[in-house]
N, C-alpha and C positions, 0 to 999 in steps of 0.2 A: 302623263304621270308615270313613276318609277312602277311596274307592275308588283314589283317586292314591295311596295307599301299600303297596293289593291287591298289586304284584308285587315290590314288597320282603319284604314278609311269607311269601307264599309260596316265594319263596326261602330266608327264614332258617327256614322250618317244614321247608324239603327238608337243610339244614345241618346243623341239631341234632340230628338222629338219625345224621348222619355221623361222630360221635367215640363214639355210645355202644350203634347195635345195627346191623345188616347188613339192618334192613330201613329203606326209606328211601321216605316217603310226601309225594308234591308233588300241588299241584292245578290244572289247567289249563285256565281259565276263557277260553274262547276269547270275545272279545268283538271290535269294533270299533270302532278310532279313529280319531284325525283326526290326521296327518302332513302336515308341510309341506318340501316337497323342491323343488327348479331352480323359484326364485318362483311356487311353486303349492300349492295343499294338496287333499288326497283322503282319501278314508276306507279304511283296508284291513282287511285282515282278521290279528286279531292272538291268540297265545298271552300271558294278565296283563294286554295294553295295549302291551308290550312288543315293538321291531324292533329288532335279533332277539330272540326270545324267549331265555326262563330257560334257564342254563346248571345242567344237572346236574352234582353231584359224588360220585362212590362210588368205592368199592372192589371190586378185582374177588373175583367169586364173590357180591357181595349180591346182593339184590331190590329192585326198584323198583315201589312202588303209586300208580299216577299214576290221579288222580280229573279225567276230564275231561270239563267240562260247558260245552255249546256256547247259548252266551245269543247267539250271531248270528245273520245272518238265510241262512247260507249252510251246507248240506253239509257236513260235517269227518268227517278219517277221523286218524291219529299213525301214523306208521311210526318204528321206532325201527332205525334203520338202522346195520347191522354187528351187530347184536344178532343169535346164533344162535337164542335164543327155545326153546330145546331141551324138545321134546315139547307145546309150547305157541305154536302157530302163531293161535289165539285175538287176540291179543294184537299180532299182526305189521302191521295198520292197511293193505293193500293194497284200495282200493275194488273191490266185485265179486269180489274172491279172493278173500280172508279173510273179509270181513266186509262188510253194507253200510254206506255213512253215519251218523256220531252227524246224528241231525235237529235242526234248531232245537228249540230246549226241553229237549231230552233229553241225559242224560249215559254214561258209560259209561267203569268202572274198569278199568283195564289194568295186566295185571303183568307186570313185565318181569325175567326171571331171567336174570343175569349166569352166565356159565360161564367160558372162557379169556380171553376178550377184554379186552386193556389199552391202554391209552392213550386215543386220543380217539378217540371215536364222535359220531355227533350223530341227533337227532331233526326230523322233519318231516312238515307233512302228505303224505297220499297218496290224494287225490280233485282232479279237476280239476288245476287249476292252484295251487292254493290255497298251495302251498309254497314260492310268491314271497316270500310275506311271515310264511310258520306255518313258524317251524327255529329248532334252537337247539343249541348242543352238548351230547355228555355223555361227561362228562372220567371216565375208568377208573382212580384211583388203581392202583397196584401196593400187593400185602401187603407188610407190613413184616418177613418172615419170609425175605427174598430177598439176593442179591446187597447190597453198599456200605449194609446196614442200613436200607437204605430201598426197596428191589426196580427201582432204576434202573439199569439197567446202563452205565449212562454216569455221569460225574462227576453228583449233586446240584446244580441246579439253585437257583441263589435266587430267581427267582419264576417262574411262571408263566402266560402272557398265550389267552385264547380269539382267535382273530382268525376272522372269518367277512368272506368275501368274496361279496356280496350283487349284486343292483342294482336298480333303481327303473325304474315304470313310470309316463309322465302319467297315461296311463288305466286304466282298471278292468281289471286281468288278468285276468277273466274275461269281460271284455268283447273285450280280445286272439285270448283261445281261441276265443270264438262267432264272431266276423270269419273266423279263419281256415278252424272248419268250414263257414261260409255258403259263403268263396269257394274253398275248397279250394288257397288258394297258402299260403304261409310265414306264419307270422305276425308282424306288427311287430313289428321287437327294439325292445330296449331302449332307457330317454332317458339312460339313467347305468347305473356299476357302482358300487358301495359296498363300503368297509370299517369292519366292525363299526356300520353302521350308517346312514353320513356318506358322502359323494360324492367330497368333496375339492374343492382348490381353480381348477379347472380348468373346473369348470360352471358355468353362470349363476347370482347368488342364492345362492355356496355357500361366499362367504368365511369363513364362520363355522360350519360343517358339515363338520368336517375331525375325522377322526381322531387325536387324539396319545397315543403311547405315551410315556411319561416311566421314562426308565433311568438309572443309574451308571455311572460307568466304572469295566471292572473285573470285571464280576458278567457272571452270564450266565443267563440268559433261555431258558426252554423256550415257544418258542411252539406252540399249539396251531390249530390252520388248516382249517378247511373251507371247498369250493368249494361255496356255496350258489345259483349262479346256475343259470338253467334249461335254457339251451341253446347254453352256452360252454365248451370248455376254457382255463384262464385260463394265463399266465405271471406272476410275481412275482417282485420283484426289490425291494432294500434297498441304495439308493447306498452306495456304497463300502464294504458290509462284507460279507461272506462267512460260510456260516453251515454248520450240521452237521446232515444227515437222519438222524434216530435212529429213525422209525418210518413207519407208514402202516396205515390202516383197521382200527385197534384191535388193530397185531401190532409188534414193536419189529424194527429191519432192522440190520444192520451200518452203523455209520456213514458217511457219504461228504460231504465237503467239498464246494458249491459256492456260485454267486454268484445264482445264479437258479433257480424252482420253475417246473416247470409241474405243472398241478392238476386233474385232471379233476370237471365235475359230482358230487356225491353221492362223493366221495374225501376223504378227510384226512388231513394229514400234519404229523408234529410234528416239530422243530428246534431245534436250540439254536442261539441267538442270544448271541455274546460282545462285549459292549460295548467294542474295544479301539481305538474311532478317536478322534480328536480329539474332545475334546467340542464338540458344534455343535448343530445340528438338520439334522437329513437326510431324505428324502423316501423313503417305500418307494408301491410302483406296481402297478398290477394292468391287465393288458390281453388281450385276445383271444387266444388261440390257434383257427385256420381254416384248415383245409386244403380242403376246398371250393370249388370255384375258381365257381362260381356262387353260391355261400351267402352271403346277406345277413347282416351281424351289423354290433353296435353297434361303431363304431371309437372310442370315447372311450376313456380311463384315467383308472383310480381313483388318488386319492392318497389316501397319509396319513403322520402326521409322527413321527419318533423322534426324543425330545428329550432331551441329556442333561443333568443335573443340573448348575449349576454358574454363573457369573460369567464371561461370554464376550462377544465382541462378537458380536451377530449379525451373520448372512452376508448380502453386500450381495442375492445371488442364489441361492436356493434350485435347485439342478439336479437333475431328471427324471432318475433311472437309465436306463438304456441297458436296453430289453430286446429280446430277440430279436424279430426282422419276425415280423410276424401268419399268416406262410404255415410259419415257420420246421419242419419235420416232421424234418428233423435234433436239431434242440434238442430238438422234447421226445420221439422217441424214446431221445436218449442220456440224457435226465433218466432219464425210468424205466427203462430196461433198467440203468441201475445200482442197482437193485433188489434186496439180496438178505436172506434170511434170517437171524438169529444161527446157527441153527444150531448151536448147544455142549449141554453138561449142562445150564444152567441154563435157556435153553431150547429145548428140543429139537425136531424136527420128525416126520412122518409122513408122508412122500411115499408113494400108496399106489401098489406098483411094478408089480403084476399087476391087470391091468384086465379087468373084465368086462362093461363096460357103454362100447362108444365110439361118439361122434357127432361128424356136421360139422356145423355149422348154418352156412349162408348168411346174410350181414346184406345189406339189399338196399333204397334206397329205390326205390318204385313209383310207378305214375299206372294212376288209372281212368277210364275216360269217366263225366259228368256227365249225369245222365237231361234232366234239364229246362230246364237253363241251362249257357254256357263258363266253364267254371274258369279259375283263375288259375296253375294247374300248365303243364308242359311239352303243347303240343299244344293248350291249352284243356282240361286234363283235372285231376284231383283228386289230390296227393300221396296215396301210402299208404309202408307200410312193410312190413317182413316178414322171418320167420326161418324158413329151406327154401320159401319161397316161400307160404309162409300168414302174412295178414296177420290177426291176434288179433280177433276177434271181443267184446266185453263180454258177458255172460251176463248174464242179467235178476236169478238171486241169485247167492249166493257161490260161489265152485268148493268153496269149504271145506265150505260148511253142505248143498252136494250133496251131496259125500264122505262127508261123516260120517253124512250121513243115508240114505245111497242112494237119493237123490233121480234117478231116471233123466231121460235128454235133457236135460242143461244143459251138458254137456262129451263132448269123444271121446277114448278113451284110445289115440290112434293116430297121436301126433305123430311126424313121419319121422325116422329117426335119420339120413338126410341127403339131399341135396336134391335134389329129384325131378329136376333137369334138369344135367347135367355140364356145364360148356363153360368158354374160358378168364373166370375171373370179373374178371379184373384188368383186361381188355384195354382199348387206348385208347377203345374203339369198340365197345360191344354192343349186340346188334342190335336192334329198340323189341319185337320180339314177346317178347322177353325182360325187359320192364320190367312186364309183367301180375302177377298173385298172383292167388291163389285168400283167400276170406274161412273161418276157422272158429274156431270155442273147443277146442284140439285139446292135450291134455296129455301128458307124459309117465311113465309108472308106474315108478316105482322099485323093485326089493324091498332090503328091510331089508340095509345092510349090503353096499350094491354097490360096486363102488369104478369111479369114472368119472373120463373123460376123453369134454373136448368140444372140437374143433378151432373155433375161432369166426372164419369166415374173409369177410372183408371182400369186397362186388364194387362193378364199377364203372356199376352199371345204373341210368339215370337222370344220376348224377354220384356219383363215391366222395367219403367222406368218413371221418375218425376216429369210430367207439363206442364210448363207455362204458359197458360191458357192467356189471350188477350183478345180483349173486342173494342172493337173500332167503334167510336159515335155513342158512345154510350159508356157512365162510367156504372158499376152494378154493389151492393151488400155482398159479402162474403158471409152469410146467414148458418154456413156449419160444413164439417169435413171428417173426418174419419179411414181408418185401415180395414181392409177387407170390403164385403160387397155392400152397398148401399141398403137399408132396410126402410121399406117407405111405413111399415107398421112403427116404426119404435125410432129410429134417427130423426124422423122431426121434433119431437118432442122435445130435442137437445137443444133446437136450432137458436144461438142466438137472435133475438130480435131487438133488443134492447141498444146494443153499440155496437154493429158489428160492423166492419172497418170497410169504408168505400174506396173501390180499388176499380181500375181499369185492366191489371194481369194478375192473376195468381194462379202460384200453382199446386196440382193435382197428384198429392206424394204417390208416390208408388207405391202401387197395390192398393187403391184408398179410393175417397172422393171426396169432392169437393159441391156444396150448392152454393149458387148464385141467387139473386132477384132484383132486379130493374122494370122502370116502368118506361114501355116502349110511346116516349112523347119526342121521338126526333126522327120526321120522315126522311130518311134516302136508303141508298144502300150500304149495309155494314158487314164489314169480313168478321169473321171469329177463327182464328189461328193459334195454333200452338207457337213461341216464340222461339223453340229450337228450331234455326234455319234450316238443319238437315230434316226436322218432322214435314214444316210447311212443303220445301220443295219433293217431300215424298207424296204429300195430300193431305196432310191435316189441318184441314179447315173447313168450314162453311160459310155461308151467305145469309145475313139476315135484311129481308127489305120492308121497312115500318113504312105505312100508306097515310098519307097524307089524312090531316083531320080538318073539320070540320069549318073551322076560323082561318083568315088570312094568313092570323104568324101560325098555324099549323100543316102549310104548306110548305115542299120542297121549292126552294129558287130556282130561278132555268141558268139553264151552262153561262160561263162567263163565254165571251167572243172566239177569247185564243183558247177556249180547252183543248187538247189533244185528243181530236177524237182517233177512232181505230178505222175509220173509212177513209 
């Protein structure tokens, strides 16, 4: 078979099982190609051949048996993200957590069992940096057993669009990450952002590298949206039309009318789009969101074109939407705190109201001194990260294949439920003995069936900044958040309980906080990371591990055959 036709084929092989059983079999041949982006071409690392990669499509409650086999010459791990993975943490693709590395040569089948989760979710690597160019979405039909005879609870939608908001690097992203751990400063952002693909017309070399969505007037349009870029919250906007939030990270939300998105890393969110402007060609945009008043990011924007159907003059002058300034932390806090839940009969919620498990966790970037040579950090010294003041440690195998094997000394089961040091964390000004962390692999135990709440409260040590917080195996309530420090006398009182929006990432504005609560009913092991690539690979994360309960389906399954283990 012609290899240039490999990732059509395995797309209509993941298709044809879509109309006729609930289990759904795709194969994901990571290979490397040669792309040519801003007058240059590189080789990356690719899922089929394919940027972005293959778009799943199921329904909720199937399974998914993804066969993937790594013919590169680099590391791969699949994280299938927003996916609860329930009782099957196997399969979750966290490097070092889960699982280690598929290796060059080797493959290794992943199932992925769908539980409540609808709308859009997406997939990507999760080793290194590798998920610059390894994502793709996967779209959660609703059963046909629901609401308007199709399980949408909004009008029917006449088509459908994936949009993946990307961006491109001249050089070898993992040439990026080695620079940065050499010199221990920031790593060079990006040379472009992308949509679906394509840069737009606004980069060198890229007149013909443009996105176009081709629409009607008249219809309307569920666009399907993931922020795939590595260490951006992005803003979007769509010239002159206005559009309707019907969901976010695989859960559907009460509708809310506006003219612009903001988007964090590793977040998705779907919208209906009603074609009711003149017909023309209009420009939709995609640019930074930075509230870091020190942080280096790429200042370009992405375009791409929505074109409607029809016998028109074109426009002498194509015009750039208007989006909010790059600092704007009003805009996209009032984006997402309009946020909420359906909350009815059809579907209903589980805010769990009595908690027995609470935490604060401090987000915090840090600086180390450098043994041998001056960093490129604040002082001459090494960015780090940290949550209650411990900066994540790797572990030489999995936290998973310790667990399950009581593999002793690879993890502590003694992570603080808050943080070792009080003081005000917001303040303009904290003090540098306060920008230290301690290093460890330090997890947290859950028993079966706890119902938690974790205050996730932002400081300003080093320089504050927005987190996008996400937890693996678990999707959580965003139950309430605020500027400045957390008060446990008088902030809960605010907390909604009523519809507050189920989400698997959100994040923790600057200077602020954020609370969570889930109830721990999914035994294996679960990462919790900040979704900026630069945070994670500095240490911000931790390990949460729910122990199995009492009933058979309250059990972890054992390893499939081929897991990769780290021995």
């Amino acid at each position: 078979m012609n290899t240039m036709l490999l990732p059509l084929f395995f797309l209509l092989l993941g298709d044809l099982s879509l109309g006729f059983a609930k289990i759904h079999r795709y194969r994901f041949i990571v290979v490397e190609r040669e792309y040519t982006r801003l007058c240059s071409s590189k080789t990356i690392l690719t899922v089929n051949g394919m940027f972005p990669g293959p778009c799943i499509y199921v329904s909720m409650g199937d399974t998914i048996v993804v066969n993937v086999m790594n013919r590169a010459n680099h590391n791969i791990t699949i994280h299938w993200h927003g996916v609860e993975q329930n009782r099957d943490p196997w399969s979750d693709g966290p490097e070092y957590i889960t699982q280690c590395a598929i290796r060059p040569g080797k493959k290794f089948q992943q199932r992925i069992v769908l539980s409540n989760e609808i709308g859009t979710l997406w997939w990507h690597a999760h080793s290194e940096w590798s998920r610059a160019t390894v994502h793709g979405l996967l779209i959660v039909y609703p059963k046909l057993d629901n609401t308007n005879g199709a399980g949408y609870p909004f009008p029917i939608p006449n088509q459908q669009i994936p949009l993946v908001i990307g961006e491109w690097w001249k050089s070898d992203i993992q040439a990026v990450l080695d620079e940065s751990r050499r010199t221990g400063g920031e790593p060079n952002v990006s040379d472009a952002f992308t949509i679906n693909g394509q840069p737009g017309i606004l980069y060198p070399c890229s007149a013909r590298d443009v996105y176009k969505l081709n629409v009607q007037y008249g219809k309307t349009y569920l666009i399907r949206m993931v922020n795939a870029v590595m260490n951006n919250i992005m803003f979007f906007k769509i010239a002159n039309h206005s559009i309707v939030v019907v969901g976010s990270d695989g859960a559907y939300l009460k509708p809310f009318e506006t003219d612009y998105i903001t988007i964090s890393p590793g977040q998705t969110i779907d919208f209906l789009l009603k074609t009711n402007q003149p017909p023309n060609r209009y420009y939709m945009a995609a640019r930074v969101y930075s509230s870091g008043p020190n942080v280096s990011f790429d200042h370009t924007t992405t375009t791409a074109i929505l074109e409607y159907a029809g016998s028109y003059p074109p426009p002498a002058v194509l015009t750039i939407p208007t989006l909010p300034i790059f600092n704007d932390t009003v805009a996209s806090t009032n984006f997402t705190g309009r946020m909420r839940s359906l909350a009815n009969k059809d579907y209903p919620i589980n805010v769990p109201l009595s908690i027995t498990r609470k935490f604060i966790f401090t987000l915090s970037i840090n600086v180390q001194p450098c043994i041998h040579h001056a960093c490129e950090g604040p002082f001459q010294e090494r960015f780090l990260a940290s949550i209650n003041n411990i900066t994540f440690r790797q572990p030489k195998i999995s936290i998973l294949e310790a667990y399950y094997n009581r593999i002793k000394g690879i993890y502590d089961a003694n992570f603080p439920s808050e943080p070792p040091l009080q003081f005000d964390y917001t303040a303009d000004s904290v003090p540098v003995d306060l920008w230290r962390a301690s290093n460890g692999t330090k997890v947290v135990v859950l028993e079966y069936n706890s119902t938690v709440e974790i205050v996730l409260q932002g400081t300003n040590t080093v320089g504050g900044i927005d987190h996008p917080m996400h937890l693996h195996g678990q999707s959580f309530y965003v139950v309430g958040w605020g500027f400045g420090n957390f008060d446990a006398a008088t902030d809960p009182r605010k907390y909604n309980l009523v519809d507050p929006p189920y989400r698997n990432s959100i994040t923790v504005p600057i200077r602020g906080w954020t609370t969570i609560r889930f109830r721990a009913t999914n035994p294996g092991v679960w990462l919790m990371h900040c979704h900026l690539e630069r945070h994670i690979a500095w240490g911000m994360e931790t390990v949460f591990i729910t122990k199995d309960g009492k009933r058979p389906n309250e059990k972890m399954v054992p390893p499939p055959k081929d897991y990769p283990s780290c021995r």
